[in-house]
C-alpha atoms as a printed R data frame, in Angstrom:
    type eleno elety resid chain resno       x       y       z
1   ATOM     1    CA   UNK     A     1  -8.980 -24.232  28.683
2   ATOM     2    CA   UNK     A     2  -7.921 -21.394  26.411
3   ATOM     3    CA   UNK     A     3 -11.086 -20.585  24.596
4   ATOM     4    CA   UNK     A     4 -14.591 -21.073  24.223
5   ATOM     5    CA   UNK     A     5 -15.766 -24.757  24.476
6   ATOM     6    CA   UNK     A     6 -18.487 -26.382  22.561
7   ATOM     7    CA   UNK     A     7 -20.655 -29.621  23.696
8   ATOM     8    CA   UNK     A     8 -20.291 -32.123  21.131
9   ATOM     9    CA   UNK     A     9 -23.310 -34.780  20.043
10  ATOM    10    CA   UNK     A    10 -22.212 -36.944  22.713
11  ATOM    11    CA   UNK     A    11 -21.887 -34.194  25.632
12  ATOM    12    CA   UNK     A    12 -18.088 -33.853  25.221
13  ATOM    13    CA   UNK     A    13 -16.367 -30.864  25.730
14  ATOM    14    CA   UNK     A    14 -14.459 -29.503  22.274
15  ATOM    15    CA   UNK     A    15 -12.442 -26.910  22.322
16  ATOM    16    CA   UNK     A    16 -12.410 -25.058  18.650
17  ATOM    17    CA   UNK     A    17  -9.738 -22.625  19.350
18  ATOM    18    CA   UNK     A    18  -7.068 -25.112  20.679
19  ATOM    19    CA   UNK     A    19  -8.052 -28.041  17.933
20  ATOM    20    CA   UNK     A    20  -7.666 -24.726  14.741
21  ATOM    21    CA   UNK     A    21  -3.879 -24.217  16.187
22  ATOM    22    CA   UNK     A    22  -3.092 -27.855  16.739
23  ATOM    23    CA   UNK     A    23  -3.980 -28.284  12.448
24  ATOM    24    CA   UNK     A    24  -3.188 -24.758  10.844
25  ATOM    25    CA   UNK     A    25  -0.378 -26.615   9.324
26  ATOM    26    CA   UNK     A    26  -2.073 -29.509   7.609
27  ATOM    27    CA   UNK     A    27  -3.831 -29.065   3.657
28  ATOM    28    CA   UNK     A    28  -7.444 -27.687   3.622
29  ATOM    29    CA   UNK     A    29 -10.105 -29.725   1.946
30  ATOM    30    CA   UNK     A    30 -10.710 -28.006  -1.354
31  ATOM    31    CA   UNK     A    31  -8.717 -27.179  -4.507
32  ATOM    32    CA   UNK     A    32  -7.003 -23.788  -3.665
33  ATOM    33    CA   UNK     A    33  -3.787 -25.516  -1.870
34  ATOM    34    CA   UNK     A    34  -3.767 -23.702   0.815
35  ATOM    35    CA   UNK     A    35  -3.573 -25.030   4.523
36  ATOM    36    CA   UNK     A    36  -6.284 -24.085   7.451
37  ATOM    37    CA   UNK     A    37  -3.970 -20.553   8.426
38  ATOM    38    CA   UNK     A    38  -4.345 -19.636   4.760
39  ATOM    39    CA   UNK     A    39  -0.681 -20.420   3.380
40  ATOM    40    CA   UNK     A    40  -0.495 -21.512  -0.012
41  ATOM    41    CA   UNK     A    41   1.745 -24.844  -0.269
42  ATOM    42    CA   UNK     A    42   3.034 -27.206  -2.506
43  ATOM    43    CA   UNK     A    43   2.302 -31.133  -2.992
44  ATOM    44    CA   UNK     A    44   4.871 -31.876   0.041
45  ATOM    45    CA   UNK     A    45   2.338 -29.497   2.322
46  ATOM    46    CA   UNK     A    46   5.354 -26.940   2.495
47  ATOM    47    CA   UNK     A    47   4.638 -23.350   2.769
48  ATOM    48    CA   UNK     A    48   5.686 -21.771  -0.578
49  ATOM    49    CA   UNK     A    49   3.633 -18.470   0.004
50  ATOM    50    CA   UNK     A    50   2.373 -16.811   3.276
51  ATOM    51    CA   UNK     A    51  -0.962 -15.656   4.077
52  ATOM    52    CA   UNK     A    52   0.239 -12.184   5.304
53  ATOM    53    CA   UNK     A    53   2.529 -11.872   2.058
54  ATOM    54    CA   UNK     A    54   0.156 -12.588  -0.371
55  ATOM    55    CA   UNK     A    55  -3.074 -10.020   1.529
56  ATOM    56    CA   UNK     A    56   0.024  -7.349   1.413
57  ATOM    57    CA   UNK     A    57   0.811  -7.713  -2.381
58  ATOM    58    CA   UNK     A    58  -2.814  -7.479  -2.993
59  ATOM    59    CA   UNK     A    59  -3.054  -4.118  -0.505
60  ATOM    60    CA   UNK     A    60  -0.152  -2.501  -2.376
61  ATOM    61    CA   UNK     A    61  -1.782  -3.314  -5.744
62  ATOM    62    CA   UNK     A    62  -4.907  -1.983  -4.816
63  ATOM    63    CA   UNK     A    63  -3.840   1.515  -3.212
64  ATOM    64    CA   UNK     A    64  -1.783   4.207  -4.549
65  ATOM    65    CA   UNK     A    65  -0.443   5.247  -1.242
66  ATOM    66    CA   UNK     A    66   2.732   7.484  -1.879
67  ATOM    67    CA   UNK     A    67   4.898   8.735   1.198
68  ATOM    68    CA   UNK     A    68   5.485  11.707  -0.530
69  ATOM    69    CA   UNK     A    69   5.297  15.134   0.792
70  ATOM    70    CA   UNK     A    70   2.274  17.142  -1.215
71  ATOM    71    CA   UNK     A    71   3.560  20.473  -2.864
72  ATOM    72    CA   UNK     A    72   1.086  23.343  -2.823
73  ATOM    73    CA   UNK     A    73   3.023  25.766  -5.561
74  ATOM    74    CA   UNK     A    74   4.868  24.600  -8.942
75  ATOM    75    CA   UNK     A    75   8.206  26.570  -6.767
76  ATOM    76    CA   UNK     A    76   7.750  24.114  -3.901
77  ATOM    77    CA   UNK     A    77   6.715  21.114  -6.226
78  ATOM    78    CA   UNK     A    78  10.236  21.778  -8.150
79  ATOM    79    CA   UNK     A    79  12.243  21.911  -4.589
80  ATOM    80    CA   UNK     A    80  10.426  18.468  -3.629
81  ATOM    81    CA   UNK     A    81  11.871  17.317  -7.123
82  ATOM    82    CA   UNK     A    82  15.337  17.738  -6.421
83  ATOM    83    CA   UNK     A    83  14.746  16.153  -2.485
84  ATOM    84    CA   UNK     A    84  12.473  13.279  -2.656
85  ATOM    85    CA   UNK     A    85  12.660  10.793  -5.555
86  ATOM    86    CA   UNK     A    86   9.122   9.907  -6.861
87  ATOM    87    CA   UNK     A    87   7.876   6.003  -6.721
88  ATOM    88    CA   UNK     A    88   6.061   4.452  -9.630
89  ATOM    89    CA   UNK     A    89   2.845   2.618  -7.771
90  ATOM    90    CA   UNK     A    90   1.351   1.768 -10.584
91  ATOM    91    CA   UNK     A    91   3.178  -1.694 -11.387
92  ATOM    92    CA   UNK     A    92   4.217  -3.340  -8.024
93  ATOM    93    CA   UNK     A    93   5.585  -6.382  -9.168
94  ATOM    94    CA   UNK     A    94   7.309  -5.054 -11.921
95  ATOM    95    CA   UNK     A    95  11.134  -6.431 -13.069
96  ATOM    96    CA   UNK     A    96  11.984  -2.863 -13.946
97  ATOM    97    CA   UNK     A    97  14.881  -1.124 -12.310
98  ATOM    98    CA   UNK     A    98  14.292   1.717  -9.966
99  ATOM    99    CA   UNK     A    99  16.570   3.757 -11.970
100 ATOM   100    CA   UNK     A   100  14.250   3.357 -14.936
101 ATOM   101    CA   UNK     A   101  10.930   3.647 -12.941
102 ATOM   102    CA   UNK     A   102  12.277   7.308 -10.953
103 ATOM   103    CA   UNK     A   103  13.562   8.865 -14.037
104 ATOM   104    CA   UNK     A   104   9.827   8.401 -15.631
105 ATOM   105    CA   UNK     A   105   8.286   9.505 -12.947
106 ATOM   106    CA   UNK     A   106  10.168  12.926 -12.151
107 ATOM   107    CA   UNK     A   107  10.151  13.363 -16.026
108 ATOM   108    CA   UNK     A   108   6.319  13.268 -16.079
109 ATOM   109    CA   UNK     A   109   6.510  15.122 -12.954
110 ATOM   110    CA   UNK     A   110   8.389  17.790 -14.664
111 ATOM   111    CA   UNK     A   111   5.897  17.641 -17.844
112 ATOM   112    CA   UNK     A   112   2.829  18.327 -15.715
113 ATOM   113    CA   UNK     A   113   4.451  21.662 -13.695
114 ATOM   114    CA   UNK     A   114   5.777  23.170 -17.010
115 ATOM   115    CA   UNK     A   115   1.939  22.655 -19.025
116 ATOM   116    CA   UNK     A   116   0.372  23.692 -15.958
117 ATOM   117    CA   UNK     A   117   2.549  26.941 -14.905
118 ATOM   118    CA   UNK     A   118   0.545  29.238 -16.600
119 ATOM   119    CA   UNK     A   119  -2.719  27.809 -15.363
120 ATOM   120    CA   UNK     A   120  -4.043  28.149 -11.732
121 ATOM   121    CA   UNK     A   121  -4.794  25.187 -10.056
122 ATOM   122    CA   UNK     A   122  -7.339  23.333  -7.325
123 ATOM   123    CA   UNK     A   123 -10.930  23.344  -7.368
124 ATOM   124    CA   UNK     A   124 -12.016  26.260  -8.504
125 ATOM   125    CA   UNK     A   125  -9.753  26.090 -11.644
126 ATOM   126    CA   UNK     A   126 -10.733  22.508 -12.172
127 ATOM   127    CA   UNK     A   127 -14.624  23.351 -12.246
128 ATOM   128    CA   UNK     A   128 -13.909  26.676 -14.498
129 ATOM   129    CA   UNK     A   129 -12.419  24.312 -16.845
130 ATOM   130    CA   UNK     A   130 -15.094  21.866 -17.099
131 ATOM   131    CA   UNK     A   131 -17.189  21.931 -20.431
132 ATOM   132    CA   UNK     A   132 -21.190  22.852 -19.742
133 ATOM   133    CA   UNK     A   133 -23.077  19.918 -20.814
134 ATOM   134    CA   UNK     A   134 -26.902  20.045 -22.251
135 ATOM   135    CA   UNK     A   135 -28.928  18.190 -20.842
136 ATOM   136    CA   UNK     A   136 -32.304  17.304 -22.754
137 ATOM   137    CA   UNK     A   137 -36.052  15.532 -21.267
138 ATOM   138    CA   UNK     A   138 -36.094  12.015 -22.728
139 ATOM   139    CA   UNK     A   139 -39.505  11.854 -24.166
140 ATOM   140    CA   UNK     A   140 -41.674   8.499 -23.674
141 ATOM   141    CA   UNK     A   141 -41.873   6.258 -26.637
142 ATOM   142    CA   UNK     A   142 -45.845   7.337 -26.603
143 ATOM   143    CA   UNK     A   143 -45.085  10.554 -26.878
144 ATOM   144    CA   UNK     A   144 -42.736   9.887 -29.190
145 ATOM   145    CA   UNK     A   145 -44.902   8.379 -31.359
146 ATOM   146    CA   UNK     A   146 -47.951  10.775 -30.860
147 ATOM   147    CA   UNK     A   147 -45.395  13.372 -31.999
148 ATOM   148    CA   UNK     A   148 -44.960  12.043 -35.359
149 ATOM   149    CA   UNK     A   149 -46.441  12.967 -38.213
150 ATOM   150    CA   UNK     A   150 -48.781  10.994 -40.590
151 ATOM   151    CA   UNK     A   151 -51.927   8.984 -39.706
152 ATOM   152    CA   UNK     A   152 -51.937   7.648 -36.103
153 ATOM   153    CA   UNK     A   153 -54.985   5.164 -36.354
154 ATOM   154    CA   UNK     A   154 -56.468   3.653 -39.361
């Protein structure tokens, strides 16, 4: 037997692993049409979308994983430009060309070095930039109200 075996009510032997591949094919119970191995299918229990396809849609949506080399100046950032072409994560199951899509991208690319040329940049810049904020005790609405003028008890 290929994996672990379970005693039934009446002392029989079931094997869980074997009896899950023998019916990954057939319709769950339930109302999200999919079948035991996750596959979404159709009212003819045909497989119209796989379980690994769908979890890697959902992956791509949620990360913003580039392959894209990292530039550390606006000089090398502008010799990357002309190299690698950028890729728009940001819609992954867009209809729009890839023409369309790289020719935002290395515009906006091109937007952000020229602002930021003058500028330095990382860390240090980043928290230089950043506006002091004042931050004030929240009083207690007793307080509050012993604080105000006028008769406090009659």
């Amino acid at each position: 037997m290929a994996g672990k075996t379970y005693r039934s009510a009446n002392n029989r032997p079931v094997d869980m692993d074997t009896l899950r591949l023998k019916n990954e094919d057939i319709r769950a119970v339930g109302n999200m049409n999919v079948n035991a191995r996750g596959d979404r299918v159709n009212n003819e229990n045909k497989t119209v979308d796989s379980r690994n396809k769908r979890i890697s849609r959902q992956y791509k949506k949620q990360t913003n994983v580039v392959d894209q080399p990292v530039a550390e100046s606006i000089a090398e950032a502008k010799k990357l430009e002309n190299t690698v072409e950028p890729v728009d994560t940001r819609n992954v199951d867009s209809a729009d060309t890839p023409e369309k899509t790289t020719q935002e991208t290395t515009a906006s690319i091109a937007e952000t070095a020229e602002s930021s040329s003058e500028e330095p940049q990382g860390l240090a810049a980043a928290i230089a930039r950043a506006k002091e904020v004042k931050q004030e005790e929240t009083v207690p609405p007793r307080q509050a109200a012993q604080q105000k003028p006028g008769v406090k008890k009659i």
